[in-house]
C-alpha positions in Angstrom: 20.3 -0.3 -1.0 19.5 -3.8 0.1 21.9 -4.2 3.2 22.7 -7.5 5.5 20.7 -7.4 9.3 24.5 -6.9 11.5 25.2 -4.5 13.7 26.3 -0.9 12.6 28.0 1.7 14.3 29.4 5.0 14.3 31.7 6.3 16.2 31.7 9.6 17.5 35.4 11.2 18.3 35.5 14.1 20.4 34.7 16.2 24.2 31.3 14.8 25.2 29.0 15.7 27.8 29.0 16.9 30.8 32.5 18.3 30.3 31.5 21.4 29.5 32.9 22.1 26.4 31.3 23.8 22.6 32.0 19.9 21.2 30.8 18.1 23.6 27.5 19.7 23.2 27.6 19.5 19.1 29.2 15.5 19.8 26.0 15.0 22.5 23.2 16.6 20.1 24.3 15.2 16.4 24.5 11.3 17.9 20.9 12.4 19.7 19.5 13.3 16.2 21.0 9.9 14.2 19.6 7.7 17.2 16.2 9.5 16.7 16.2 8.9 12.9 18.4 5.9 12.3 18.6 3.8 15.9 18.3 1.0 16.1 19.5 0.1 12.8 22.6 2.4 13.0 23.9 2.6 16.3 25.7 5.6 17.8 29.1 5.3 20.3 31.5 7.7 21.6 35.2 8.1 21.8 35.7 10.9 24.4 38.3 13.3 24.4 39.6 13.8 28.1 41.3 17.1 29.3 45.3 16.2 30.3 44.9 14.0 33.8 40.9 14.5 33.6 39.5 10.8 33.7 36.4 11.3 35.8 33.8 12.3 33.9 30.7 10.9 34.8 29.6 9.7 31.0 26.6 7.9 29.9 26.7 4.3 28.4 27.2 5.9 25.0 30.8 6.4 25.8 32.9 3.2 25.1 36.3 4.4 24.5 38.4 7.3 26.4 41.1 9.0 25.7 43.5 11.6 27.8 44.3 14.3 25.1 48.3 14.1 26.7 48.5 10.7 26.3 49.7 9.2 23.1 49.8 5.7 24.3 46.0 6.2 24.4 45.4 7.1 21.1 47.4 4.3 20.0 45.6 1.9 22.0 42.3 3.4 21.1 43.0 2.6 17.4 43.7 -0.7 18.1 40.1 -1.2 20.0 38.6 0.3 17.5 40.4 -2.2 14.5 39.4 -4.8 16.9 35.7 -4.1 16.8 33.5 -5.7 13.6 30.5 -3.7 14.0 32.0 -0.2 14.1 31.7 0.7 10.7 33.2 4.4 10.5 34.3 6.9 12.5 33.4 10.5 13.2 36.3 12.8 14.4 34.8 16.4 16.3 37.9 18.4 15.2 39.3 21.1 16.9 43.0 22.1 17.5 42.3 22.7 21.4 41.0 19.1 22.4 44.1 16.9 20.5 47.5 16.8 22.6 50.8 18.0 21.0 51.6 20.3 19.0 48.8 21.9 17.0 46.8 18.8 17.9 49.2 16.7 16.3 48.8 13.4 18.4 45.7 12.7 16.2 47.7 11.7 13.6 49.4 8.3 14.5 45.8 7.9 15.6 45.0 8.0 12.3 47.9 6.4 10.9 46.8 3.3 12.7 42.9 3.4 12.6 42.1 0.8 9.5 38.0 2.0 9.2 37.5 5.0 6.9 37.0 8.2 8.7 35.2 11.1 8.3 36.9 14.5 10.3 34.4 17.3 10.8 36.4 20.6 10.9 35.0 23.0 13.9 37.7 25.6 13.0 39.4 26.1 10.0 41.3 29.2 10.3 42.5 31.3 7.0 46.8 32.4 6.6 47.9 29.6 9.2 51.1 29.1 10.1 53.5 26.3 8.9 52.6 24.2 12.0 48.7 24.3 11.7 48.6 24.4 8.3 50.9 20.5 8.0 49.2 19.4 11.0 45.7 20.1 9.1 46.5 19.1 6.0 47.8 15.4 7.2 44.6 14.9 8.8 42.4 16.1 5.4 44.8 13.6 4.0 44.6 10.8 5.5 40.2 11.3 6.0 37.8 9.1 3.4 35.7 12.7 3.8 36.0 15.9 5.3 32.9 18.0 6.6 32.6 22.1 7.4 30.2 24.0 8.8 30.5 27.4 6.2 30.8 27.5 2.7 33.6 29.5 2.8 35.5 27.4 5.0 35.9 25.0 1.9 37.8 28.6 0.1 40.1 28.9 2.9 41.1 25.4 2.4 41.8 25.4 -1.0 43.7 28.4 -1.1 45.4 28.5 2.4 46.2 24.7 2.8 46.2 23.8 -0.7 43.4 21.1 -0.5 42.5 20.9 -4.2 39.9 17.7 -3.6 36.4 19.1 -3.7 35.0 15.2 -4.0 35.8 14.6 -0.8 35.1 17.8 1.2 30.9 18.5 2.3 29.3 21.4 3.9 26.7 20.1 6.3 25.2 23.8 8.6 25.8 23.3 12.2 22.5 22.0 13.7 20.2 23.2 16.1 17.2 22.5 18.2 13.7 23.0 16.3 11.8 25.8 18.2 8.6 27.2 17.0 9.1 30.5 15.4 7.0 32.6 18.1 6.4 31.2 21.6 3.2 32.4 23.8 4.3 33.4 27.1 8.1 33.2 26.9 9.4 36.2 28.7 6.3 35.5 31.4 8.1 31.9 31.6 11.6 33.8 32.8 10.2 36.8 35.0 10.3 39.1 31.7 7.0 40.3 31.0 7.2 43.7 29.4 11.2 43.9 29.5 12.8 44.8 25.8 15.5 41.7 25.7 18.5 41.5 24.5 20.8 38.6 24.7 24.1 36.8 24.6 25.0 33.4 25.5 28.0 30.8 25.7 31.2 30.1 27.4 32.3 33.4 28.6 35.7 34.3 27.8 37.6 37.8 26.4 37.0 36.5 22.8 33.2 37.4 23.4 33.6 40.8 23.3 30.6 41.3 25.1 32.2 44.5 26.9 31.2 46.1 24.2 27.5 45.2 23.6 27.3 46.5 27.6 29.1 49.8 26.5 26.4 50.6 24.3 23.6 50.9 26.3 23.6 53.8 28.1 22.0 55.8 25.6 19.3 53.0 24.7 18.2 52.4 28.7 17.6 56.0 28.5 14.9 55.8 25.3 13.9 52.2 26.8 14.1 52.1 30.2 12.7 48.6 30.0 15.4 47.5 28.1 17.6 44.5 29.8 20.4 42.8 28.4 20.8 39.2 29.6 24.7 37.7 29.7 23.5 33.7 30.0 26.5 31.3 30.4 29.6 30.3 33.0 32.8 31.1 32.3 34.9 28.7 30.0 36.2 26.1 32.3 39.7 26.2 30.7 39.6 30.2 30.7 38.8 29.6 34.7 41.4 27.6 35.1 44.2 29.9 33.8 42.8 33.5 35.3 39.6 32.6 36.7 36.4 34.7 36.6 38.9 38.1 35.7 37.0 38.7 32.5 33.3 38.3 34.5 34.9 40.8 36.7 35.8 42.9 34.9 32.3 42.8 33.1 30.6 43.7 35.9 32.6 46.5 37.0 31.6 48.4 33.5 28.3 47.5 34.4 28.6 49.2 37.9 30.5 52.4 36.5 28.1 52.7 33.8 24.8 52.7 36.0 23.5 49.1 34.0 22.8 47.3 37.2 19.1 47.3 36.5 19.6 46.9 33.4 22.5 43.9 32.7 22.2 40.6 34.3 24.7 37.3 34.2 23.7 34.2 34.9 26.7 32.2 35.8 25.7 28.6 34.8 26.3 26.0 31.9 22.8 26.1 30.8 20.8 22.9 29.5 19.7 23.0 25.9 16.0 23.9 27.4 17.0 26.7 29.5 18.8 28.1 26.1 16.0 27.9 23.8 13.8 29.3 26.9 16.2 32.5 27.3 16.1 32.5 23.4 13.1 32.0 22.8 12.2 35.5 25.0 14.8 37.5 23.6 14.6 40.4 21.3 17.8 40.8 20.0 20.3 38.6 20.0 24.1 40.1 20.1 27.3 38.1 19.3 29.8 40.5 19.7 32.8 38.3 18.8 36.5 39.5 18.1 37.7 36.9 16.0 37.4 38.3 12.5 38.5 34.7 11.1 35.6 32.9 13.0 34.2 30.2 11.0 31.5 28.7 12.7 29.4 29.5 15.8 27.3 27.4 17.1 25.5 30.3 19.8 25.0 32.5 17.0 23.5 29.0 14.8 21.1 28.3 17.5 19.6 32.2 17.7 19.3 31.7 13.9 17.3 28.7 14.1 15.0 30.3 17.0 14.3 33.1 14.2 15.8 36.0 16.1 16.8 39.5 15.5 20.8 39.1 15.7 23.3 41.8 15.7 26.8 40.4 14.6 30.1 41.7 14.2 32.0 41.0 11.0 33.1 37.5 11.9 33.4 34.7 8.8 30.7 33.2 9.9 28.3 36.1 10.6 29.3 37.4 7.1 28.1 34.1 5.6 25.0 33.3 7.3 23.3 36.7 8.4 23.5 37.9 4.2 20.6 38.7 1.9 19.0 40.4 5.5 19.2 37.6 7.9 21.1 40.0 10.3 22.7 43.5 11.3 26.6 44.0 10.7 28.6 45.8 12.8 32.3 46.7 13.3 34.6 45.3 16.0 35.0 47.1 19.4 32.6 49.6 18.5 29.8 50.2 21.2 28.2 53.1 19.0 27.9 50.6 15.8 26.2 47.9 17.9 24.1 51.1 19.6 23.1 52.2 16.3 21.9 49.3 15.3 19.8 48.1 18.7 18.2 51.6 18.2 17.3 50.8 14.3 15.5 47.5 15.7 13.9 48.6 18.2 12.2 51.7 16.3 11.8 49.5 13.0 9.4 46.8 13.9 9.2 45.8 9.9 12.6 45.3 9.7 13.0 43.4 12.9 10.2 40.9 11.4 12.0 40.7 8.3 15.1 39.7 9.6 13.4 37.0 12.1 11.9 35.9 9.5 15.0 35.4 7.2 16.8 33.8 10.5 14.1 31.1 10.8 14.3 30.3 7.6 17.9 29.3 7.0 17.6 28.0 10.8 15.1 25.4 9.1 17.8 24.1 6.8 19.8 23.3 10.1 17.7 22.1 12.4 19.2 18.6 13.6 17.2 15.8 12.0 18.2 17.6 8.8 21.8 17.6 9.9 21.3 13.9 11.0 20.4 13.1 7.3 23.0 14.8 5.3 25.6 13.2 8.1 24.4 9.6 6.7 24.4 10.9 3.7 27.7 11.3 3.7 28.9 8.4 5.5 26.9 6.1 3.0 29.1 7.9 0.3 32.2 6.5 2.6 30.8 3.0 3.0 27.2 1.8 2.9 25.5 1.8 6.1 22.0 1.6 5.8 18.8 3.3 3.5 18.6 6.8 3.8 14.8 6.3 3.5 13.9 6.2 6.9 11.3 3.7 8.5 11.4 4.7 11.6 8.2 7.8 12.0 7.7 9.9 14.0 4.9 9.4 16.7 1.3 10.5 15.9 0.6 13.6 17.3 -2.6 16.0 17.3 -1.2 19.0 19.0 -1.6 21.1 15.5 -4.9 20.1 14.7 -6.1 20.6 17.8 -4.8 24.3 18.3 -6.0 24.9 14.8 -10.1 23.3 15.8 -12.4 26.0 17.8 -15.9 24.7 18.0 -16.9 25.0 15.0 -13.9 23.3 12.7 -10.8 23.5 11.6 -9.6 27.3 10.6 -8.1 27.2 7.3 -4.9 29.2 7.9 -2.2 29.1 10.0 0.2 32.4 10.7 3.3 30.5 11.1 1.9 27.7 13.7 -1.0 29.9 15.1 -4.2 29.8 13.3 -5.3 32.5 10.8 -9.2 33.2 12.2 -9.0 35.8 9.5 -9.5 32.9 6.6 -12.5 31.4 8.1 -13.5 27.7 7.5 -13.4 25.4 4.1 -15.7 22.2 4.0 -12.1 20.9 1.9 -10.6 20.8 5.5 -13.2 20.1 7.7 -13.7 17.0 5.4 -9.9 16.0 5.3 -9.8 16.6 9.3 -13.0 14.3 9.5 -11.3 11.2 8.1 -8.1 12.3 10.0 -9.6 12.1 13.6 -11.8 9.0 12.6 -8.7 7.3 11.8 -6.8 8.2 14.9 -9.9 7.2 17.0 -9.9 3.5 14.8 -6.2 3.5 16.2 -5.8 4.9 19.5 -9.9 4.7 20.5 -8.9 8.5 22.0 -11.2 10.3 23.3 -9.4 13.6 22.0 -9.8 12.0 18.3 -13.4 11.2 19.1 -14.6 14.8 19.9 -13.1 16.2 17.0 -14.7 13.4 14.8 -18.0 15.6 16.2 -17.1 18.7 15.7 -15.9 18.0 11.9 -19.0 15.9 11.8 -21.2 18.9 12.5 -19.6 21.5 10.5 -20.6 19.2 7.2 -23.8 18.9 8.0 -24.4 22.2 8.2 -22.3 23.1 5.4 -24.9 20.5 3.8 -27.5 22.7 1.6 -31.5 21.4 1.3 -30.1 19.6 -2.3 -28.0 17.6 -0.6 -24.6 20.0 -2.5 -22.6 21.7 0.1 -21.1 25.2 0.6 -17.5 25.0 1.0 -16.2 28.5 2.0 -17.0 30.3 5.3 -15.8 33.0 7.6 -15.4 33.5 10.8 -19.0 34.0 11.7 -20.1 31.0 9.8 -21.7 32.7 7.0 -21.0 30.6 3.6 -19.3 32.7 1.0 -20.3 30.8 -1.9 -23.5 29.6 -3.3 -22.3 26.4 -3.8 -19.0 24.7 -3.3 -16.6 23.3 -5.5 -17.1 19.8 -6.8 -13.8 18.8 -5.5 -15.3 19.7 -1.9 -18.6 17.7 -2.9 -16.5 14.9 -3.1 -14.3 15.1 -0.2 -17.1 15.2 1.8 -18.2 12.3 0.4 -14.8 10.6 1.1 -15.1 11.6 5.0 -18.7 10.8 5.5 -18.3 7.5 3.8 -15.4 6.8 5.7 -17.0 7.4 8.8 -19.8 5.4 8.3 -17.3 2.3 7.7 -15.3 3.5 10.7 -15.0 2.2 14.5 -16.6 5.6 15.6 -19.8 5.4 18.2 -23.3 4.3 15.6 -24.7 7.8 16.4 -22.2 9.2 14.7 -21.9 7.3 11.8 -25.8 7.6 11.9 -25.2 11.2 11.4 -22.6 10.8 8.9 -24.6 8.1 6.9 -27.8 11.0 7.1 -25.2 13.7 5.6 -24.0 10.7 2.6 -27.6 9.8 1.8 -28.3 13.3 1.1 -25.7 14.0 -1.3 -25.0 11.2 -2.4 -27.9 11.2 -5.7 -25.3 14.4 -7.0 -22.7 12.1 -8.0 -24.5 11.6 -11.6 -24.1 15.1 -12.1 -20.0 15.8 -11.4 -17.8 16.7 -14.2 -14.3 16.7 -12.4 -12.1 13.8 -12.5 -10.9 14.4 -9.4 -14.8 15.2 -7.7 -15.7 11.4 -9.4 -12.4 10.1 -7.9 -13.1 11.4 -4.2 -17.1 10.0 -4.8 -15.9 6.6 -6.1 -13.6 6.1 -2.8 -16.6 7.8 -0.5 -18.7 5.0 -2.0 -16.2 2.5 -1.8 -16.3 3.2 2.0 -19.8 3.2 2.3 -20.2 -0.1 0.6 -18.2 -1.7 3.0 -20.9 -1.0 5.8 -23.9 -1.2 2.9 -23.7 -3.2 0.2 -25.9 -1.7 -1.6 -26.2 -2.7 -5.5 -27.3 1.2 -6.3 -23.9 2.1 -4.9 -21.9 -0.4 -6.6 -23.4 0.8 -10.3 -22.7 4.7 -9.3 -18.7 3.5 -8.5 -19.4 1.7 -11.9 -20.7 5.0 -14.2 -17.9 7.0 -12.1 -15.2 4.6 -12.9 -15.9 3.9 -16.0 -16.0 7.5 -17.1 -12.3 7.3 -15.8 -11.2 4.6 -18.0 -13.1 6.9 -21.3 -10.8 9.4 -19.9 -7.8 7.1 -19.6 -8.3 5.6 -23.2 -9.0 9.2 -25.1 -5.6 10.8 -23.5 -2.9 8.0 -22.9 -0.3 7.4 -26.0 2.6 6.4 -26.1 4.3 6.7 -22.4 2.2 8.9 -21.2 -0.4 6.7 -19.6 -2.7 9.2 -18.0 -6.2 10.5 -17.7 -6.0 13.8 -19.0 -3.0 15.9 -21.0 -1.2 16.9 -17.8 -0.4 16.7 -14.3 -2.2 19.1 -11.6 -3.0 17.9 -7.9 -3.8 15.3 -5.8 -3.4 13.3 -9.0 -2.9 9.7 -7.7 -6.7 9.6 -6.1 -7.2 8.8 -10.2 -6.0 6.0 -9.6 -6.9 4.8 -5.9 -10.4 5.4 -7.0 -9.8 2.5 -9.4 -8.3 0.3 -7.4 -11.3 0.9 -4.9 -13.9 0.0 -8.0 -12.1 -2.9 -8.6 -12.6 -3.8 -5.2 -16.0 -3.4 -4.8 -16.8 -4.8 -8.8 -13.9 -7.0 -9.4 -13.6 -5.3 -12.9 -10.3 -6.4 -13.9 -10.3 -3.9 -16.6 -10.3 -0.7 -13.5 -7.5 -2.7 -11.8 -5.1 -2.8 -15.2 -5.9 1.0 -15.6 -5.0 2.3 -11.7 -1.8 -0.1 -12.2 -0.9 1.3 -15.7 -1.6 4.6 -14.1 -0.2 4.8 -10.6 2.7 3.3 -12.1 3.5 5.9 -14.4 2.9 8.5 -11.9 5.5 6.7 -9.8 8.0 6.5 -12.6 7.1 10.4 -13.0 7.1 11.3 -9.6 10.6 9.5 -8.3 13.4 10.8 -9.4 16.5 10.3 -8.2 15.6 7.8 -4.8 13.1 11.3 -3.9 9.7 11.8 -4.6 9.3 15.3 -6.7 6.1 16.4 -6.8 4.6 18.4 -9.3 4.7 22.0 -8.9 1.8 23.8 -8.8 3.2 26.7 -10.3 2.7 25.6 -14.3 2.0 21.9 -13.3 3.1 18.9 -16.0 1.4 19.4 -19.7 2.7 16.7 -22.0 5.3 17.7 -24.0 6.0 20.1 -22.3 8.5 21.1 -18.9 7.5 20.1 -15.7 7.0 22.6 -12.9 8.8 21.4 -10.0 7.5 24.1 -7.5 5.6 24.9 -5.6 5.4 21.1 -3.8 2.8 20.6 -1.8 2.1 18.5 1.1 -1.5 17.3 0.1 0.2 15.3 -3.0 2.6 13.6 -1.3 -0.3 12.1 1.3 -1.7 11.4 -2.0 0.9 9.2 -3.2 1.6 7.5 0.5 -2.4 6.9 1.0 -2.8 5.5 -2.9 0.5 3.0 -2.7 -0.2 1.0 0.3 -3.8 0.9 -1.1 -2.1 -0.7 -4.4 0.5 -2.8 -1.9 -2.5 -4.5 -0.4 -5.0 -5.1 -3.3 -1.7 -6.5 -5.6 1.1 -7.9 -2.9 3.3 -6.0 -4.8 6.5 -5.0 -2.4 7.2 -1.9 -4.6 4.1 -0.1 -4.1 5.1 -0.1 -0.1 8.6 0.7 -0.2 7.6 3.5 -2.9 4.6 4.6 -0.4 7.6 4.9 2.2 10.0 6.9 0.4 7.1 9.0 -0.8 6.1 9.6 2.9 10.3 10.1 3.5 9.0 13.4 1.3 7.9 15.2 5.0 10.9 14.1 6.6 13.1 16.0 4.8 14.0 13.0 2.1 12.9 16.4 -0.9 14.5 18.5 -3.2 15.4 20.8 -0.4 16.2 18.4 2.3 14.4 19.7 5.0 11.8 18.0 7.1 8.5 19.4 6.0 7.1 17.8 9.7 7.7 20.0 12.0 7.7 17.7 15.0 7.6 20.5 17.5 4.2 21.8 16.7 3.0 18.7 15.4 2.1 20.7 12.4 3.5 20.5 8.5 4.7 23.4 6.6 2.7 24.5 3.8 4.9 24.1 0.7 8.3 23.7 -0.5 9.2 25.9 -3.1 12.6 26.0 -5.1 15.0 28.0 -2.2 12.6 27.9 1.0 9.7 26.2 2.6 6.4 27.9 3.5 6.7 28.5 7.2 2.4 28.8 7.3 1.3 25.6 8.8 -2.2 25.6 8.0 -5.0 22.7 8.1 -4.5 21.5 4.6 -0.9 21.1 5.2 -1.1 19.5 8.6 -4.0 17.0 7.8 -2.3 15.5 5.1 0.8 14.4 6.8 -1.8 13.2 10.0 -3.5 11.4 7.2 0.1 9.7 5.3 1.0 9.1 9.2 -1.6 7.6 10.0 -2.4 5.5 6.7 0.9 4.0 7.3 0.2 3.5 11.0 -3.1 1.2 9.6 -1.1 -0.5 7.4 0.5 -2.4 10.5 -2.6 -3.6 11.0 -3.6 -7.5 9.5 -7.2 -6.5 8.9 -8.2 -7.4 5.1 -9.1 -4.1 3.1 -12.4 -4.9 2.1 
């Protein structure tokens, strides 16, 4: 989507921060997430929703129109501005009925009537059997929207059936979003002055619609089996609710707490909490309890964000609970009924597999919402509206080695990950250690960080003693070091090849290239002997490195025999269109052709550079599918003729295909190869068949695999490395140096 260079907006409709208000928190964190993915190229603005009389909010710069909700001059006037404006492109209306003026909200409509851009309305309540009033007020806005966004799926059901909304085209389900949180956090009840305390939690706006009398009412019995129990009531008290009867319903909450003995064990804190302090109290809770009233409640976005911290919820039978806590994300229990939500504490709390099950579950489906994947399926549907701007994105993320680091002890990287904290259990491969290598000596190339440059060592080290007296290498170790194999894989022969060679080309300190170029020359007379494709591959590109410090003629004819045992392969398997090495797709299958490309480099055969472009282009052509890159699944890869497996993706393929088209980009000039190596590196940022980010930009770490309903939650070193390595090949391709 090729689009001219002017100036784009959105505009955001609804309560914005600080009033304190449910919206203006969604309004404040959904224009934070486009501005972190599609700023500056699509610019965010808001429209703010005043209370009647209420002008004197202190907004940011974000805010460039106002309106008083009373006032239907205003909206009128506010229409007009926004005609008036070129560069607003479309507008965003937060919907709920309690924010508009008149009747049922109904002052949004000559708002509408007048507004000329297209408009997409996201519905924040949708509630089922309306009456006449609501249901006409809500239909004329559906009406007169380009699109129409929910937050439940069975929101769209109550729409069709209760309002009579029979056009599906235009209506989307996007989840609510919420902030990315690793799924266990060292030290977070010591953080809040909670060490050894069972927690349970609620928080929001209070107000009588909470229900959280009832969560209180049920823990007499439970403080007497856990004394160490304490149930944590975080949030002030609506500022509307305030208004009308003050802080009765706090009150009254605390007088159950008195009668009922809980003052050791209940606590309120009466604040509007910052989105830090939420996922702080969160992230130290236990079990989370939202214990509202309102059976007909679509969408919540409290009980949302303890799903995306992965926590153990209890929920009463709300439309929204029913939809997202199924297939055992969460406990059900009735309205008003202490003993239910008793019953099921007590199940938790003496049922520790169960409680990690459902975590689990919760963090899962919290993935799917975090906010930068909200952010994208919010432009996706504005682009459907009116073209705004590429959903590949081009702006990355910044480099970070937090994962890597947590996952390296002095002896290398661990090979496993438990969620983000490393698996000592699985020991040590050469694969990663080799992978991490050429990670950090990259990084160092870059940044010339010291941080990179000690873990270039340590790598370093752990080949070389992996390194056997014949030059091979073992590849598998535990914990204590001891090799489990007699001798590694040839794939791992290689990829040691690829790191040491890359080091000693590198802008790393000449002892350590010394030591790297010591570990090379040792293994380096094996290469005669590989079989693999993908070993010769790996030893072709390690040679191609090496050259580039030593130009050695011996190492030019080894990349020769290697590469042109490639091209036999090439010529006895491709037919036809399937112009490929071998009779089917498996892993890390573009280094085929990178390795040629490098051979060409170093030989100037043209015949290697016609084979890598036959082939990388029909892995491309493969590979893309619909403006996404779709992996081959390692569960049955891609035989010809036959179907292809499309899970499980994995990470290491799609560094694969970033790191082998820029390489192709900057041996042919060909602009393709670098807008394909983009939306191939678009795969970790949630641009997939799942549309999740496969970065988690938290940890700094990558998941470890997408599969057809869920992603891996493992973030282990193969996973991790591969997107430092596609982050940081693209980072080097800012750079004007020549290749070779």
């Amino acid at each position: 989507m090729e689009l001219k260079k002017e100036q784009r907006s959105v505009l955001y409709v609804g309560t914005y921060v600080p009033r304190e208000c449910g919206i203006a928190t969604f309004t404040n964190d959904l224009i934070m997430a486009m501005d972190k993915k599609f700023n500056p190229v699509l610019k965010s603005e808001i429209l703010a929703m005043n209370d009647a009389g209420n002008n004197f909010y202190n907004y940011n710069d974000k805010v460039s129109l106002q309106i008083d909700e009373s006032d239907i001059k205003d909206y009128l006037d506010a229409a007009n501005e926004i005609n008036s404006r070129e560069d607003i492109k479309i507008v965003n209306i937060q919907h709920e009925f309690g924010i508009f003026g008149g009747n049922c909200g109904e002052y949004l409509i000559p708002f509408l009537d007048v507004i000329k851009k297209p408009v997409v309305i996201t519905l924040h309540t949708v509630i089922p059997g309306p009456d006449e009033a609501r249901r006409e007020v809500t239909r004329s806005i559906i009406n007169k929207a380009s699109a129409v966004v929910v937050m439940a799926g069975g929101a769209k059901k109550i729409l069709n059936e209760d309002y009579g909304i029979h056009d599906s085209n235009k209506m989307f389900h996007i989840p609510h979003g919420v902030p990315q949180v690793p799924f266990s956090s060292k030290n977070a009840k010591k953080k809040i002055n909670l060490e050894n305390k069972i927690v349970l939690s609620t928080f929001g706006l209070l107000s009588r619609g909470k229900g959280i009398e009832y969560a209180i009412e049920s823990l007499p019995a439970l403080v007497k089996k856990f004394p160490e129990l304490i149930y944590l009531v975080i949030g002030e008290t609506h500022p509307q609710v305030r208004k009308k009867e003050g802080e009765s319903y706090r009150n009254m909450l605390a007088k159950i707490v008195e009668d009922l003995g809980l003052k050791n064990n209940v606590r309120f804190y009466n604040k509007y909490m910052t989105l830090k302090e939420i996922t702080a109290y969160l992230s130290a809770t236990d079990i989370y309890i939202s214990s509202a009233l309102d059976e007909n409640q679509i969408v919540s976005g409290t009980l949302s964000y303890a799903l995306g911290c992965g926590k153990a919820i209890i929920a009463t039978q709300t439309a929204y609970a029913k939809e997202v806590l199924s297939k055992n994300r969460g406990i059900l229990v009735d309205f008003r009924d202490p003993k239910s939500i008793q019953t099921a504490i007590n199940e938790l709390l003496t049922n520790t597999s169960l409680k990690k099950n459902l975590e689990k579950n919760a963090y899962q489906l919290g993935r799917k919402m975090i906010w930068p994947n909200v952010a994208a399926e919010y432009l996706r549907v504005f682009n459907k509206v009116i073209e705004l701007r590429e959903e590949v994105i081009k702006k990355f993320p910044a480099i970070k080695l937090n994962h890597i680091v947590s996952m390296t002890d002095n002896v290398g990287i661990i090979h496993h990950a438990k969620h983000s904290i490393p698996n000592r259990k699985t020991g040590y491969t050469l694969d990663d250690n080799a992978r991490a290598l050429m990670a950090a000596a990259k990084h160092y190339g870059i940044f010339k960080s010291q941080q990179s440059l000690r873990l270039v060592s340590t790598y370093l080290s752990f080949i070389h003693y992996a390194q056997t007296d014949n030059g091979r290498f073992h590849n598998l170790f535990d914990y204590e070091k001891r090799p489990l194999d007699k001798e590694g894989s040839e794939d791992s022969f290689g990829r040691a090849l690829i790191a040491c060679g890359y080091v000693v080309s590198s802008k790393v300190h000449e002892n350590i290239k010394a030591t790297a170029k010591f570990v090379f020359d040792n293994a380096v007379k094996s290469v005669g002997s590989l079989n693999s494709l993908r070993a010769k591959a790996f030893s072709i590109i390690g040679l191609y490195h090496y050259y580039k410090r030593y130009n050695h003629e011996d190492i030019v004819d080894k990349a020769k025999s290697l590469a042109d045992s490639l091209v036999d392969a090439y010529d006895a398997n491709s037919s036809g269109e399937w112009e490929w090495f071998e009779p089917c797709l498996t892993y890390s299958n573009s280094k085929l052709p990178e390795s040629l490309f490098l051979a060409y480099l170093m030989t100037k055969n043209e015949e290697y550079l016609e084979t890598a472009k036959k082939t990388i282009d029909f892995l491309s052509s493969t590979l893309i599918v619909d403006g996404k890159l779709m992996l081959i699944g390692n569960k049955g890869w891609y035989h010809r003729g036959g179907e292809r497996a499309l899970y499980d993706q994995q990470p290491v393929d799609a560094a694969s295909m970033v790191q082998t088209l820029l390489i192709a980009h900057k041996i042919t000039k060909k602009k393709s190869y670098y807008s394909n190596a983009v939306l191939a590196f678009n795969w970790f940022l949630g641009k997939n068949s799942l549309n999740q980010m496969m970065y988690d930009e938290v940890a700094g770490g990558c998941f470890d695999g997408l599969s057809e309903e869920t992603i891996n939650l493992n973030q282990g070193a193969e996973s991790t490395i591969s997107y430092l390595l596609a982050r940081l090949s693209l980072e080097e391709s800012k750079l004007t140096s020549p290749i070779i």
